[in-house]
Gaussian input, Z-matrix of N, CA and C with variables (Angstrom, degrees):
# hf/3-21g

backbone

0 1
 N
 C     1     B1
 C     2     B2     1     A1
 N     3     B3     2     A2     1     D1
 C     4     B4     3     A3     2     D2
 C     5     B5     4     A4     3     D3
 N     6     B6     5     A5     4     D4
 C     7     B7     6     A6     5     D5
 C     8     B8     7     A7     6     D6
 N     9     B9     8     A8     7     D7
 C    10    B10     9     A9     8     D8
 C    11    B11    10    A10     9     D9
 N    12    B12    11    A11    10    D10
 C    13    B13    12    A12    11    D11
 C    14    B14    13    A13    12    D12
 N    15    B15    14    A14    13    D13
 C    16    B16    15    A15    14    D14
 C    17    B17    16    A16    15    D15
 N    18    B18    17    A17    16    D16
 C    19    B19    18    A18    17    D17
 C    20    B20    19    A19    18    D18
 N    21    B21    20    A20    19    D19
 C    22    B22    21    A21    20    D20
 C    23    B23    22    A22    21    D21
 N    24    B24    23    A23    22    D22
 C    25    B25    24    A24    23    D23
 C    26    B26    25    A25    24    D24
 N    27    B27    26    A26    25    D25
 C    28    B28    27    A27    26    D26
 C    29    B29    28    A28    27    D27
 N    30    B30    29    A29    28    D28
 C    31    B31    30    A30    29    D29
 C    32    B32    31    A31    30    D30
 N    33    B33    32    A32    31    D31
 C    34    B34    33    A33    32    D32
 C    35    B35    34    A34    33    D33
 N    36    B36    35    A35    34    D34
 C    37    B37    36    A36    35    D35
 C    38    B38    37    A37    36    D36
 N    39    B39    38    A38    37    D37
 C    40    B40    39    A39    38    D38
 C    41    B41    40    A40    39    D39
 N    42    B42    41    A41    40    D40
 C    43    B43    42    A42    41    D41
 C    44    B44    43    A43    42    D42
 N    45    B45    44    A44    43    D43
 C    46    B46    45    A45    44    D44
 C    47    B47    46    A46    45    D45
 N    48    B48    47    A47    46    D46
 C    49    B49    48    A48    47    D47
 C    50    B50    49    A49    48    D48
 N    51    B51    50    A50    49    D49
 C    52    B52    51    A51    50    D50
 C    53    B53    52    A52    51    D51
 N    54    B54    53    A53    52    D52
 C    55    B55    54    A54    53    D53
 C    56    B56    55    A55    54    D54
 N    57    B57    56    A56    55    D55
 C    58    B58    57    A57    56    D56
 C    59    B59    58    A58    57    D57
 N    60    B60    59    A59    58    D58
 C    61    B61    60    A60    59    D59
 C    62    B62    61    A61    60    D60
 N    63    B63    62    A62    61    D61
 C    64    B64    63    A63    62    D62
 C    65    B65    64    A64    63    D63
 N    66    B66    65    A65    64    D64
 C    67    B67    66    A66    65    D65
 C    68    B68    67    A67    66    D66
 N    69    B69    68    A68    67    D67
 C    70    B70    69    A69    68    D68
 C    71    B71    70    A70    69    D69
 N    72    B72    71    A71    70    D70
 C    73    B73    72    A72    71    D71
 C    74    B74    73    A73    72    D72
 N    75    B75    74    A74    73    D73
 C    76    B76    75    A75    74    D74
 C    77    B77    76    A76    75    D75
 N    78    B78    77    A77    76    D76
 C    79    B79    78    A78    77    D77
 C    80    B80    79    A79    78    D78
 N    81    B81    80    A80    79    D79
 C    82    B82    81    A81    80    D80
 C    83    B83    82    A82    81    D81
 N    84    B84    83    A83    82    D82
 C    85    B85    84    A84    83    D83
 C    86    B86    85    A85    84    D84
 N    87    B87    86    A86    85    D85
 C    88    B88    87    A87    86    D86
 C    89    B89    88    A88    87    D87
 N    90    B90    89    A89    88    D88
 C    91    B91    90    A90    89    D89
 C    92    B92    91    A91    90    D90
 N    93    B93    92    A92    91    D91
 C    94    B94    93    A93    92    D92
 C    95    B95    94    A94    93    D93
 N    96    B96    95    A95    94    D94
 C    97    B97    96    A96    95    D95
 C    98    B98    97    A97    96    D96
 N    99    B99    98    A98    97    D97
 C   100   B100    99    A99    98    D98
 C   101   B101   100   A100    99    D99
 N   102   B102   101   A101   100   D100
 C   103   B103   102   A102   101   D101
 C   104   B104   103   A103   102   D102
 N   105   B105   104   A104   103   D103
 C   106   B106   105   A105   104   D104
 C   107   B107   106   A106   105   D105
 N   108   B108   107   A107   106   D106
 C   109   B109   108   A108   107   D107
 C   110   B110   109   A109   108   D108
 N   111   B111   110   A110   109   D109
 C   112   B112   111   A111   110   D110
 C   113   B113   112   A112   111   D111
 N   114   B114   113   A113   112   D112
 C   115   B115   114   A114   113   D113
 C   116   B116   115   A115   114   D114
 N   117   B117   116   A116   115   D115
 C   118   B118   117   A117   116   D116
 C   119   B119   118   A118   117   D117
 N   120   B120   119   A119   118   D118
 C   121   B121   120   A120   119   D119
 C   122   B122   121   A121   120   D120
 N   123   B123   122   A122   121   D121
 C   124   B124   123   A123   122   D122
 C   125   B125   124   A124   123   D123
 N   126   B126   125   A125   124   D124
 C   127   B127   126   A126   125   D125
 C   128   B128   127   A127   126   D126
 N   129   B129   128   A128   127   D127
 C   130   B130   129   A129   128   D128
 C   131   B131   130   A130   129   D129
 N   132   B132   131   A131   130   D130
 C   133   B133   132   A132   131   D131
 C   134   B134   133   A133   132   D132
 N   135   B135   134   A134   133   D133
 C   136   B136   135   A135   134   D134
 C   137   B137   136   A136   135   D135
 N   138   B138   137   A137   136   D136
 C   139   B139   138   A138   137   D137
 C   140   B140   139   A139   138   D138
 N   141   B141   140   A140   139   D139
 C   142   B142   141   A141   140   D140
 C   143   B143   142   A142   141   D141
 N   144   B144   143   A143   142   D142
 C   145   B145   144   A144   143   D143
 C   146   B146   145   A145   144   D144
 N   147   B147   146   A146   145   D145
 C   148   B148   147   A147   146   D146
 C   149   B149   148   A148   147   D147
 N   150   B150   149   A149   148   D148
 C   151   B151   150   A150   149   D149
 C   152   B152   151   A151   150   D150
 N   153   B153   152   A152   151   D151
 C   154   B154   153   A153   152   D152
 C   155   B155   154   A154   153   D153
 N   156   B156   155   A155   154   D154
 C   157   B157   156   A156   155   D155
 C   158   B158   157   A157   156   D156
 N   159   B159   158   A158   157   D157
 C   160   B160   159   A159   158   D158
 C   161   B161   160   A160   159   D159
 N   162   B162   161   A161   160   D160
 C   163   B163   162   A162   161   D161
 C   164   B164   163   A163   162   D162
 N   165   B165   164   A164   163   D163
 C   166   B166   165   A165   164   D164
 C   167   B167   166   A166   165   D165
 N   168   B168   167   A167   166   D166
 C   169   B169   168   A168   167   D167
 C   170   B170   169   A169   168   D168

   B1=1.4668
   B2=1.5346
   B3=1.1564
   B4=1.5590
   B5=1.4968
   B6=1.6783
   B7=1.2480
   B8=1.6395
   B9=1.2319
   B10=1.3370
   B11=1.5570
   B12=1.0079
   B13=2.1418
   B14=1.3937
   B15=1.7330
   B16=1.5012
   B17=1.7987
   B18=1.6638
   B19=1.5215
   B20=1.3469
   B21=1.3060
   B22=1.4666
   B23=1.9359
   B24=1.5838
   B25=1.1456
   B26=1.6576
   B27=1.6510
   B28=1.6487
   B29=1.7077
   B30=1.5415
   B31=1.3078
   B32=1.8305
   B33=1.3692
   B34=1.2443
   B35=1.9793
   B36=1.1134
   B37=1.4957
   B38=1.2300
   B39=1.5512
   B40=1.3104
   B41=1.9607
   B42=1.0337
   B43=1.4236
   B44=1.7579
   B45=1.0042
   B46=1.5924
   B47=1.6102
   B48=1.2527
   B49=1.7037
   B50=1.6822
   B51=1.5792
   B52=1.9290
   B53=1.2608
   B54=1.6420
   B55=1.3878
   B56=1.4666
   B57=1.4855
   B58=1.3832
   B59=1.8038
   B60=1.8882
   B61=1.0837
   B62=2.2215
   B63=1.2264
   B64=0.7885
   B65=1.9078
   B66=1.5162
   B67=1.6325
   B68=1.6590
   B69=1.3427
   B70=0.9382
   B71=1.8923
   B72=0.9577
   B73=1.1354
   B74=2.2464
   B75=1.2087
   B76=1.3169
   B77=2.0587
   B78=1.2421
   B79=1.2195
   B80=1.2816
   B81=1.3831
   B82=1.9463
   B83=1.6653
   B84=1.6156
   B85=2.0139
   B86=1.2697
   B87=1.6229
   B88=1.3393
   B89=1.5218
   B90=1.0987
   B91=1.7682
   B92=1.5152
   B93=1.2113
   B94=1.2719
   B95=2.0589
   B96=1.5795
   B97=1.4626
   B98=1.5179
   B99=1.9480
   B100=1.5479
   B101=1.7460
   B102=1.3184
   B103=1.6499
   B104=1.8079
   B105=1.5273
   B106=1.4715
   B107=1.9837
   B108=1.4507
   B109=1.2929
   B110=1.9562
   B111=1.1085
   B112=1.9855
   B113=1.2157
   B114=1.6073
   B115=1.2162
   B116=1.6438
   B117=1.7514
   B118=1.4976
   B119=1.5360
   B120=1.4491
   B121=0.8737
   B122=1.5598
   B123=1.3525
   B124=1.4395
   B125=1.1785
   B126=1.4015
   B127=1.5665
   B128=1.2654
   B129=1.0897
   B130=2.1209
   B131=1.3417
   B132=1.2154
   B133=1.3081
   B134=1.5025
   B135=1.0701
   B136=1.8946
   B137=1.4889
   B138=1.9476
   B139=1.1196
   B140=1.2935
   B141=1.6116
   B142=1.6041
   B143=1.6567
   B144=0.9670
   B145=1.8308
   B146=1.6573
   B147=0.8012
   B148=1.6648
   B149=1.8150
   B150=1.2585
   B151=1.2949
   B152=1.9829
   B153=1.5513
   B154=1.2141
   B155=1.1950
   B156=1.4005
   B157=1.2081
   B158=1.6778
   B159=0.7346
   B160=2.0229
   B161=1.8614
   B162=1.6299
   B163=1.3493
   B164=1.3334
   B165=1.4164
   B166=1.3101
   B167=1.6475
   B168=1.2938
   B169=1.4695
   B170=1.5537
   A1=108.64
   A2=118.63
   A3=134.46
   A4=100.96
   A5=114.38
   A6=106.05
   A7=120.01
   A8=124.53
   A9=110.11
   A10=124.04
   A11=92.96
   A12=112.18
   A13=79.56
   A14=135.62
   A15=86.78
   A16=99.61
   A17=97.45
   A18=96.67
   A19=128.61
   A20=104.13
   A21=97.24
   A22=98.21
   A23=118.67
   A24=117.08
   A25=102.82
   A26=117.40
   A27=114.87
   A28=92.43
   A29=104.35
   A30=98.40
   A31=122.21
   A32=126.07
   A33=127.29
   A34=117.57
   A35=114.52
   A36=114.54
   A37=124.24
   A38=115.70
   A39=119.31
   A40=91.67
   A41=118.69
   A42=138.21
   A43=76.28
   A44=157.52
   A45=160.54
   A46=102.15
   A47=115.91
   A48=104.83
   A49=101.55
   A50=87.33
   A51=73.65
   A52=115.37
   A53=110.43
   A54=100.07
   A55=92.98
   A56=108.66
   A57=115.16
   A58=97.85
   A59=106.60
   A60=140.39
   A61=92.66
   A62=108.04
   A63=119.09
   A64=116.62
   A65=129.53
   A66=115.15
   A67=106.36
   A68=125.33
   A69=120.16
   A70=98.06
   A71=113.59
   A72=147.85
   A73=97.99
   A74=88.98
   A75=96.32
   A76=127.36
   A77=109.39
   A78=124.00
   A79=122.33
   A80=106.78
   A81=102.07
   A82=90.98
   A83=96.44
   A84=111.32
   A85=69.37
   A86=105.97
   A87=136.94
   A88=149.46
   A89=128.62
   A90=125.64
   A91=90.45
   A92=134.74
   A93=137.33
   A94=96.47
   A95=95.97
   A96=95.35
   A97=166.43
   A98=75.37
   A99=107.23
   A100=99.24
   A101=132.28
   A102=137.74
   A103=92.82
   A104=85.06
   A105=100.33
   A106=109.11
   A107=112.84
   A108=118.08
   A109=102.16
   A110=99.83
   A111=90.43
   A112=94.54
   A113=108.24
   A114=148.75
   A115=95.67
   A116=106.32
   A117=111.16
   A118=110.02
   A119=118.39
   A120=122.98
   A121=131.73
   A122=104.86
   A123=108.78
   A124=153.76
   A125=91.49
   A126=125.18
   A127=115.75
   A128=124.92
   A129=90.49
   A130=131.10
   A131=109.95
   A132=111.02
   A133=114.51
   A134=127.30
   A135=129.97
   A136=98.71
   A137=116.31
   A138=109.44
   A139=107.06
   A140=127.70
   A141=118.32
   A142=105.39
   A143=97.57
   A144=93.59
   A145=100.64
   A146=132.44
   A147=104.79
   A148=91.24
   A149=141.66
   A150=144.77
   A151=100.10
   A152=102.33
   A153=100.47
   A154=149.23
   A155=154.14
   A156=119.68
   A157=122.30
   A158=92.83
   A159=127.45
   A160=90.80
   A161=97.41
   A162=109.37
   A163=102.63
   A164=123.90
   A165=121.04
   A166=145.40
   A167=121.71
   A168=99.52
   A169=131.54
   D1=125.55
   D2=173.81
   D3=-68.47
   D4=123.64
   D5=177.87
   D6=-87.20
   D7=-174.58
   D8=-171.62
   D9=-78.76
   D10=-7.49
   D11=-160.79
   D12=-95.37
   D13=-8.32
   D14=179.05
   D15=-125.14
   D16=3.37
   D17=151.52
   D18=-68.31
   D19=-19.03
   D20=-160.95
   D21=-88.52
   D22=-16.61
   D23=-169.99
   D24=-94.49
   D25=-16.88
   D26=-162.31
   D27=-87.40
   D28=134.97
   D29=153.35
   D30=-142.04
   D31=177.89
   D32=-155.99
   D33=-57.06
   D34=82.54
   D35=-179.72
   D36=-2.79
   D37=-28.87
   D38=-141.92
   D39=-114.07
   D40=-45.01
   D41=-128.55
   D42=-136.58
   D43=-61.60
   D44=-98.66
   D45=4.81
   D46=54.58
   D47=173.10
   D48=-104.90
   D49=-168.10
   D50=-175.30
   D51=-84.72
   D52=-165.63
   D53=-172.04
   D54=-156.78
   D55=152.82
   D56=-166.38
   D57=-140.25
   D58=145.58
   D59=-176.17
   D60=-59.99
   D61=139.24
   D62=173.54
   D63=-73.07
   D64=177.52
   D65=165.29
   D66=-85.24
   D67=0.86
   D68=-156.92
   D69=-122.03
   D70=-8.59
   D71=137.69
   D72=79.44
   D73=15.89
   D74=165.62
   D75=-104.70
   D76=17.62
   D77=163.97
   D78=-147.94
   D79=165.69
   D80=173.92
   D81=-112.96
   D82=157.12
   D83=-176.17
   D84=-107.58
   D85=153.71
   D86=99.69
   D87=-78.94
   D88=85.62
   D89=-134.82
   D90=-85.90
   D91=-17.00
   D92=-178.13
   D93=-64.23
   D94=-77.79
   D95=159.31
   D96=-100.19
   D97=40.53
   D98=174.39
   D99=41.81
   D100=38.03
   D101=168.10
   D102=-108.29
   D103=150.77
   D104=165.96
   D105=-136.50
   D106=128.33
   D107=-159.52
   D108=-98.46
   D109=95.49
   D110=-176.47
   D111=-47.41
   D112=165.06
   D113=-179.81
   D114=-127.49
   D115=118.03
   D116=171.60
   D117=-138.77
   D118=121.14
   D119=-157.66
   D120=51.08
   D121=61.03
   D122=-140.69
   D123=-18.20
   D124=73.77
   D125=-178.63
   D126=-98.01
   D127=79.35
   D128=168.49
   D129=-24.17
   D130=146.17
   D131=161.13
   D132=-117.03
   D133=109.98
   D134=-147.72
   D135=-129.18
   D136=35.68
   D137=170.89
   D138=-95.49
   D139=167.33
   D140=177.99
   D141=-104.67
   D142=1.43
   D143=164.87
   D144=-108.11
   D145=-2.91
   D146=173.73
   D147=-112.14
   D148=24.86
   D149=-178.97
   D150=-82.14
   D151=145.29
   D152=148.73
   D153=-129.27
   D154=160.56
   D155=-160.66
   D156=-93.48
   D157=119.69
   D158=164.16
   D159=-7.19
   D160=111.98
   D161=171.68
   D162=-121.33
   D163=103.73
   D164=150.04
   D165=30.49
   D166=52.59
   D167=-167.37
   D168=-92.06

């Protein structure tokens, strides 16, 4: 689980806007650029080539 102190400091690589915990709680959205960044081993992954794009939940 990503704690909150470091959501509140990570933001979108691409865009630097904010970024929000997914419901599934294994990626962060960027709704600006409809990308979603997995979380593995709860790590982010906050590269813009391994990003995917933002499907609807």
């Amino acid at each position: 689980m990503i704690k909150k102190e470091l959501l509140d400091i990570l933001a979108c690589p691409k865009c630097k806007g904010p970024i929000q915990l997914n419901k599934k709680e294994n990626g962060l959205i960027c709704r600006v650029c409809k990308l979603v960044y997995e979380i593995k081993d709860d790590i982010p992954i906050m590269l813009i080539d391994e990003a995917r794009p933002l499907e609807e939940e």
